[in-house]
C-alpha positions in Angstrom: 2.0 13.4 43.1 0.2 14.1 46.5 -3.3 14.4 46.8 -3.1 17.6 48.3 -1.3 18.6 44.6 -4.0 16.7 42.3 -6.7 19.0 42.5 -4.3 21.8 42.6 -2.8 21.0 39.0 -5.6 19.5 37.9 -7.0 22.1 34.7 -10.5 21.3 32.8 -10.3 21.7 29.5 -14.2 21.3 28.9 -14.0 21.3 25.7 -12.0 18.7 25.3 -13.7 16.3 27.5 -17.0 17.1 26.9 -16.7 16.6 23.2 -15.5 13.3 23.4 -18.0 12.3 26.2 -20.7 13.5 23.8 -19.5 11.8 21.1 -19.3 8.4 22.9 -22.8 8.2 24.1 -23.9 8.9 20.4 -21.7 6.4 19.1 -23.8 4.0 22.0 -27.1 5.1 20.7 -26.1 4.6 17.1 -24.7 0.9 17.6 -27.6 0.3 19.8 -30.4 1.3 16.9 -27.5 -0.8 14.4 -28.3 -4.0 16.4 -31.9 -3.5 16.1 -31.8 -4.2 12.2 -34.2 -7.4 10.7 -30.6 -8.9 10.1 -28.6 -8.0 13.1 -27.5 -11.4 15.1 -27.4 -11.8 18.5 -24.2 -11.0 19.2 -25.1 -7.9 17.2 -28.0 -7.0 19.1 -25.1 -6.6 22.4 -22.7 -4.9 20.9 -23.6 -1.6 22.9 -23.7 -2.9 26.0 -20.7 -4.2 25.1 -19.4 -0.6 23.8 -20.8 0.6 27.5 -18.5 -1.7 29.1 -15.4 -0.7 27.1 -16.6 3.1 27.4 -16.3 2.6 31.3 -13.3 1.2 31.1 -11.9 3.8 28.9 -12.8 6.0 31.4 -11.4 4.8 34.0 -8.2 4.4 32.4 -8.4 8.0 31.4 -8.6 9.2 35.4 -6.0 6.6 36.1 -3.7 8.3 33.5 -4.1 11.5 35.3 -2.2 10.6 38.0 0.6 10.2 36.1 2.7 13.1 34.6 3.0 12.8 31.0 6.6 13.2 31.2 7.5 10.4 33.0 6.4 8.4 29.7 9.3 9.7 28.0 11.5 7.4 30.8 10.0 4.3 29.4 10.5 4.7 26.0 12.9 1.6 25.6 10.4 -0.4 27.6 7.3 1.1 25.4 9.3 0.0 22.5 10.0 -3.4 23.0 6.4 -4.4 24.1 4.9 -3.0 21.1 7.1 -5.0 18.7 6.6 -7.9 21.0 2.7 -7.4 20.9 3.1 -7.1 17.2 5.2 -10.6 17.0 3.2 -12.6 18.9 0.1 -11.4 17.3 1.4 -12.7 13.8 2.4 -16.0 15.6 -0.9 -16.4 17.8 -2.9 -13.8 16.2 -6.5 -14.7 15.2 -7.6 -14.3 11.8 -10.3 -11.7 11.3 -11.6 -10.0 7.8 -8.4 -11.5 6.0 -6.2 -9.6 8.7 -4.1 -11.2 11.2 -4.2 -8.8 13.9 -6.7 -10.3 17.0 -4.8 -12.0 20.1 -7.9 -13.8 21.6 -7.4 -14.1 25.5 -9.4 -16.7 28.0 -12.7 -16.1 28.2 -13.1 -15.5 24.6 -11.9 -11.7 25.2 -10.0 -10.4 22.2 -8.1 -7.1 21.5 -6.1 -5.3 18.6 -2.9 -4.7 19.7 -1.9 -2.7 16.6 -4.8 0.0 18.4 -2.4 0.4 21.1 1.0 0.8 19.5 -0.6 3.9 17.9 0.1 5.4 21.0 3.0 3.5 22.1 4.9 4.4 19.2 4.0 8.0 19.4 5.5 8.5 22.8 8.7 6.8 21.5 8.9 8.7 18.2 8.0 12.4 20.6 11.0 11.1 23.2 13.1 10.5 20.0 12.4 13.9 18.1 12.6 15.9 21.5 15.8 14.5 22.1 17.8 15.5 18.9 16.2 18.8 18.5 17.3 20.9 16.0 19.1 17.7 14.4 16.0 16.9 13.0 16.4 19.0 10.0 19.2 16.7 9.0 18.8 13.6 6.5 20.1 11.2 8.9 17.9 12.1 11.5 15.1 12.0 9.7 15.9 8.7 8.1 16.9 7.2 11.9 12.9 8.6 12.8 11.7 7.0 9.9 13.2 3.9 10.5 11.7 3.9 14.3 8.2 3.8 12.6 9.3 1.5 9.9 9.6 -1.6 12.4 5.9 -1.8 13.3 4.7 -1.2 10.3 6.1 -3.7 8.8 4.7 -6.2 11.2 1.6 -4.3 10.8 1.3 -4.7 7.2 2.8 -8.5 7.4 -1.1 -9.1 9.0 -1.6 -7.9 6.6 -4.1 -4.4 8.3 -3.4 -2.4 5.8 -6.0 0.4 7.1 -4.2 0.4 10.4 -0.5 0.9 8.6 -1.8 3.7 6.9 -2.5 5.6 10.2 1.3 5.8 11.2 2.2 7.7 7.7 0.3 11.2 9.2 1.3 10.2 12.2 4.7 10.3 11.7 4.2 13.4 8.9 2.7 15.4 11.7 5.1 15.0 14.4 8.1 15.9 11.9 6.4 18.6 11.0 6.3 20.3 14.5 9.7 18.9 15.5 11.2 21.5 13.0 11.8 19.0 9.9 13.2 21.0 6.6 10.7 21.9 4.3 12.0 20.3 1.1 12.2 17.3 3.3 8.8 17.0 4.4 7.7 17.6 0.3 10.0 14.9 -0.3 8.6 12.3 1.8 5.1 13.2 0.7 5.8 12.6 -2.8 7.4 9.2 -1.8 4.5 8.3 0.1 2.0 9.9 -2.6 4.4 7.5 -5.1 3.8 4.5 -3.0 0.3 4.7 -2.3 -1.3 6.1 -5.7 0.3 3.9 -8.2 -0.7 0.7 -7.8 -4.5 2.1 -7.4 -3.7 3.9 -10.5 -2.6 0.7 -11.8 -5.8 -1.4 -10.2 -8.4 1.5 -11.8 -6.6 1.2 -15.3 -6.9 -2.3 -15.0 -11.0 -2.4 -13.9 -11.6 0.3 -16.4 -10.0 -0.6 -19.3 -9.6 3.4 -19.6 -7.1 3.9 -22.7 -5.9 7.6 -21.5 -4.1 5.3 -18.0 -4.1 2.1 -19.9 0.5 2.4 -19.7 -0.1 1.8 -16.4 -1.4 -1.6 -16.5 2.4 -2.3 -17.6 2.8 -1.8 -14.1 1.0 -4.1 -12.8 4.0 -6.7 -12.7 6.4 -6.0 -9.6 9.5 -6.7 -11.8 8.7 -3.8 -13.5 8.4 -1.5 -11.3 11.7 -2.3 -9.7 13.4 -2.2 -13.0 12.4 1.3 -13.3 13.0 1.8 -9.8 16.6 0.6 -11.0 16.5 3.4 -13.7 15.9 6.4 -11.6 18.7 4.7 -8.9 21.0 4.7 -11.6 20.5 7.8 -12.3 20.5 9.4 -8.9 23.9 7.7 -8.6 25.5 9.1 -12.1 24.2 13.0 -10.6 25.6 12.4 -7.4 28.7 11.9 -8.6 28.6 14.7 -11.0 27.6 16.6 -7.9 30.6 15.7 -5.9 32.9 16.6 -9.0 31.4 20.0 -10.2 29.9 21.0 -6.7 27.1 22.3 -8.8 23.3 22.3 -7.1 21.9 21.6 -10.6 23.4 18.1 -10.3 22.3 17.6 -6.1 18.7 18.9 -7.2 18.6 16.7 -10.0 20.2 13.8 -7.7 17.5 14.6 -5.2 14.7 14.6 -8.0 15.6 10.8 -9.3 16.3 9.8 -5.5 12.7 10.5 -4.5 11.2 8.5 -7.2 13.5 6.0 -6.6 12.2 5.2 -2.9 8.7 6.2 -4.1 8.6 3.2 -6.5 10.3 0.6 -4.4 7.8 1.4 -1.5 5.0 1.1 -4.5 6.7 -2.2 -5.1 6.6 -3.5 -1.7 2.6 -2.6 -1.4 1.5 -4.0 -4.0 2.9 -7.4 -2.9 1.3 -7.0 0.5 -1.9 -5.7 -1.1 -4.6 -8.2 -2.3 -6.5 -8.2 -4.8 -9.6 -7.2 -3.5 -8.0 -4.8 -0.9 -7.3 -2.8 -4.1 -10.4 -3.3 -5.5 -11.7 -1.8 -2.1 -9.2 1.1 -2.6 -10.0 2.3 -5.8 -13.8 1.7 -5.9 -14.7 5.0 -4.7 -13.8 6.3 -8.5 -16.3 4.8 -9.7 -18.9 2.7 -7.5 -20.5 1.3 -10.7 -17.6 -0.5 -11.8 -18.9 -3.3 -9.3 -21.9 -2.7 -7.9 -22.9 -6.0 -6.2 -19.6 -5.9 -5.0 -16.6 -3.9 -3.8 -18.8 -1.1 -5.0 -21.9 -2.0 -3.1 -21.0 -1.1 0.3 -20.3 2.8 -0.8 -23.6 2.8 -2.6 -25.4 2.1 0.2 -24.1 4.8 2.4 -24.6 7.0 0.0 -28.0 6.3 -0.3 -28.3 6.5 3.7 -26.7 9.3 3.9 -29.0 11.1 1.2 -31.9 9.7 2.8 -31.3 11.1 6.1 -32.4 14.8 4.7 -32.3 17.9 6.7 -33.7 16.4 10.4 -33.7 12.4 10.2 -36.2 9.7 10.2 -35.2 9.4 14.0 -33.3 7.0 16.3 -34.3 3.1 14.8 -36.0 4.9 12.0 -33.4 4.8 9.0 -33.9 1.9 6.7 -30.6 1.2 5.3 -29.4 0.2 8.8 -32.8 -1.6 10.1 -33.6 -3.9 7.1 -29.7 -4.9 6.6 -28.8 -2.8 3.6 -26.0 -1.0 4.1 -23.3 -3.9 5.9 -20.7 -2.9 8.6 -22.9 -0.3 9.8 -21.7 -0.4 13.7 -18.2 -0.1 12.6 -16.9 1.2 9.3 -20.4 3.1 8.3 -21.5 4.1 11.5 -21.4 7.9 10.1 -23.9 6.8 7.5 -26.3 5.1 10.3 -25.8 8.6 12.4 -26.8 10.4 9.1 -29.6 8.9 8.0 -31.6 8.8 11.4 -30.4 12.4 12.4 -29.8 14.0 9.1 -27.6 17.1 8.0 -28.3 19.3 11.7 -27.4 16.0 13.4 -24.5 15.3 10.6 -23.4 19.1 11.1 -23.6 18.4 15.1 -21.2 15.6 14.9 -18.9 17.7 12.5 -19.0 20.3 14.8 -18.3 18.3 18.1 -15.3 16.9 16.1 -14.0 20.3 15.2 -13.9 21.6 18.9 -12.0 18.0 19.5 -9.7 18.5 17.1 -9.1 22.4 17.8 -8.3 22.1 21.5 -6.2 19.5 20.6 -3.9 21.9 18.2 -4.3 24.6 21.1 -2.7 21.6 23.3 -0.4 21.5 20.9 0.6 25.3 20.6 0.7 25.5 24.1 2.3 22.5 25.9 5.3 23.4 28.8 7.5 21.2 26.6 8.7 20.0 23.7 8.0 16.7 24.6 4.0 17.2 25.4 4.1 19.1 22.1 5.5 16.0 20.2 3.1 13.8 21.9 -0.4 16.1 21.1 0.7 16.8 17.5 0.7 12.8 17.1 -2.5 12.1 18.6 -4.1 14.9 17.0 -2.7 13.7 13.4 -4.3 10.1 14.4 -7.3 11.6 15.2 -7.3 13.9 12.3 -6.6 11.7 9.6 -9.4 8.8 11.2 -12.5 11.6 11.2 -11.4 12.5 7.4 -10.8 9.6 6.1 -14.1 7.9 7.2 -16.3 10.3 6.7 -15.0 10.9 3.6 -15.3 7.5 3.1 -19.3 7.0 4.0 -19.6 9.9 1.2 -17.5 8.5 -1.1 -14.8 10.8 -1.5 -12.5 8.3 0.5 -11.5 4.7 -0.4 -12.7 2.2 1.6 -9.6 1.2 4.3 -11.7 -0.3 7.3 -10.4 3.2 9.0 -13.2 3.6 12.5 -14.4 6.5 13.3 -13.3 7.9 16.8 -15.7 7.3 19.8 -18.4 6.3 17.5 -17.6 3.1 15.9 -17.8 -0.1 17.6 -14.9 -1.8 19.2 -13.1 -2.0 22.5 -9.2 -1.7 21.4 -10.0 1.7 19.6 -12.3 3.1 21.9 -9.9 2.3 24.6 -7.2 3.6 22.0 -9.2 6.9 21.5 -9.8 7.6 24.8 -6.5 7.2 26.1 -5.2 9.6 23.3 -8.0 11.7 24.8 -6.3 11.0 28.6 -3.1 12.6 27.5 -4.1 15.6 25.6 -6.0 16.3 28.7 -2.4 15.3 30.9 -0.3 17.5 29.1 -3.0 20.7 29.0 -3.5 20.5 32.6 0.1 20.2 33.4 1.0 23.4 31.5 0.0 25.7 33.8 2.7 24.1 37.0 6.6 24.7 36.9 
């Protein structure tokens, strides 16, 4: 692209920008007055000029990525494809240790980044080139199972860290691009009652277990993976004995009930798999939200406390450096994880509402990207970034309010942390790319 064609393509979607600009600077503020605590470190007491540093860098990635049509990703895909698994390899083998996860690559200097941040978006631009190039052969099985299986690969490795917070990011990922690729229906229902499968029971299983309540207490029979795979076993079998009946009667009673015994059967092996990658206390951290009393002083203790500073924030605030759960140390991991509850409690509900607000136009001239791309490939690409971005601003808020389990899931442009500010950002660069491109043939 000329420079004499820039400026001529070039579309402002100020909505778009200027909610995420906003939103950065507040994150600054709000890790700035987290550093200022009577128990922040030193290294705490720099984390937003750090943040300031990343932010300009983030930003001059994003004009960099201007420059370059969207489309021409979709060349690269192969390329894309291999470095992210590569990334992913190396940081198991070289990967520093951080929070129980695996998942740092520490460069000279001391400088360290995530590079699971960065598939996010590496693997949405393969999965978008993927989807857009079988077309309507999306709505069959083996497509869907091939897309699957291009997601799979990562998130194994991703889950071998073991980060299960970042894993769980690729599942609405994935969801949401099937979705506007043209997936089936009954197929899209299906996988979410696997995943549902997968992910609930062995919390279910962890709760019963912390609770000791007798109305779930058959599921602490679950608890022991052989179990679960034997009835896994079951509900194979008896997929198997339908389809055959299937093939002899050509009756849909037998492929629906071959369908119904085949979804729990991947349901519970996936269940299987997690909870051998989950530790203990990762489920402990999972479930606590239930019930925060069940461990106060401990995996309970963090949601407390941003309840409390949440609540405490009332309808205005007690003002920038004015909240006490963040200034005298109460509420931990409050530049990162619980930076909503830091926001809250020095700006209160008009400032929480503000936030909510500025996330809402983010998120809605995203869909319009979406709904309006030149292509089915921009379309692919949007409708992942926007499920990323979706599912981070739900799940941690709800998190900070306790109506989410605690998964280490940041909050976009506000939390602390270069590889998902940079991340965010960039997924920011391209739903800008593709909007402003829509209007050239």
């Amino acid at each position: 692209m000329s420079r004499r064609e820039f400026p001529r393509e070039l579309r402002f979607d100020y909505g778009l920008i200027l909610s995420f600009i906003v939103l950065t600077v507040l994150g600054i503020l709000t890790i700035y007055s987290a550093g200022r605590g009577t128990s922040a470190t030193g290294s705490q007491e720099n984390e937003h000029i750090k943040q300031i540093y990343w932010a300009v860098s983030g930003c001059v990635i994003f004009i960099l990525l201007l420059f370059i049509n969207y489309q021409k990703l979709g060349k690269y895909t192969v390329f894309i494809y291999i470095v992210s698994l590569l990334l992913l390899g190396a940081t198991l083998l070289l990967g520093k240790r951080v929070r129980g996860a695996k998942s740092w690559i520490t460069l000279f200097g001391g400088l360290g980044f995530q590079p699971s941040e960065f598939v996010k978006i590496g693997i949405i631009i393969v999965l978008a080139r993927y989807l857009d190039r079988i077309g309507e052969e999306i709505k069959t099985l083996r497509q869907v199972l091939a897309s699957l299986a291009i997601v799979a690969v990562p998130l194994g490795l991703i889950l071998l860290q073991p980060d299960f917070g970042t894993a769980l990011v690729y599942i609405p990922i994935v969801l949401t691009m099937l979705f506007f690729s043209g997936i089936r229906f009954a197929h899209l229902v299906s996988l979410l009652i696997i995943f549902g499968i997968a992910i609930v029971l062995p919390l279910l299983v962890t709760f019963s277990s912390l609770t000791g309540s007798e109305s779930i207490a058959f599921f602490q029979t679950l608890d022991d993976t052989r179990i679960v795979l034997l009835v896994a076993a079951i509900f194979g079998a008896l997929s198997f004995i339908f389809f055959i009946l299937y093939k002899v009667t050509k009756k849909d009673i037998f492929f629906k009930a071959m369908s119904i015994f085949l979804i729990f059967f991947a349901g519970l092996v996936l269940a299987a798999l997690l909870g051998k990658f989950l530790k203990p206390y990762q489920r402990k951290r999972l479930i606590v939200f239930l019930k925060p009393t069940i461990d106060p002083y401990g995996s309970g203790y963090n949601i407390i406390q941003s309840k409390i500073a949440v609540g405490a924030g009332g309808l205005f605030g007690k003002g920038l450096l004015g909240g006490t759960q963040s200034q005298l140390g109460f509420l931990p991991e409050r530049s990162t994880d619980f930076i909503f509850s830091i926001f809250a409690e020095e700006w209160g509900f008009v400032g929480s509402f503000f936030i909510l607000v500025l996330y809402s136009v983010f998120i809605y001239r995203g869909i319009m990207v979406i709904l309006t791309a030149k292509d089915r490939f921009g379309s692919l690409v949007a409708s992942g970034i926007v499920g990323m971005f979706l599912f981070h601003i739900i799940i941690n808020i709800g998190m900070t309010i306790g109506l989410m389990p605690i998964t280490g899931i940041p909050l976009p442009f506000l939390s602390y942390g270069g590889s998902f500010l940079i991340t965010s950002i960039v997924g920011a660069s391209l739903l800008f790319n593709i909007e402003s491109r829509r209007y050239v043939r």
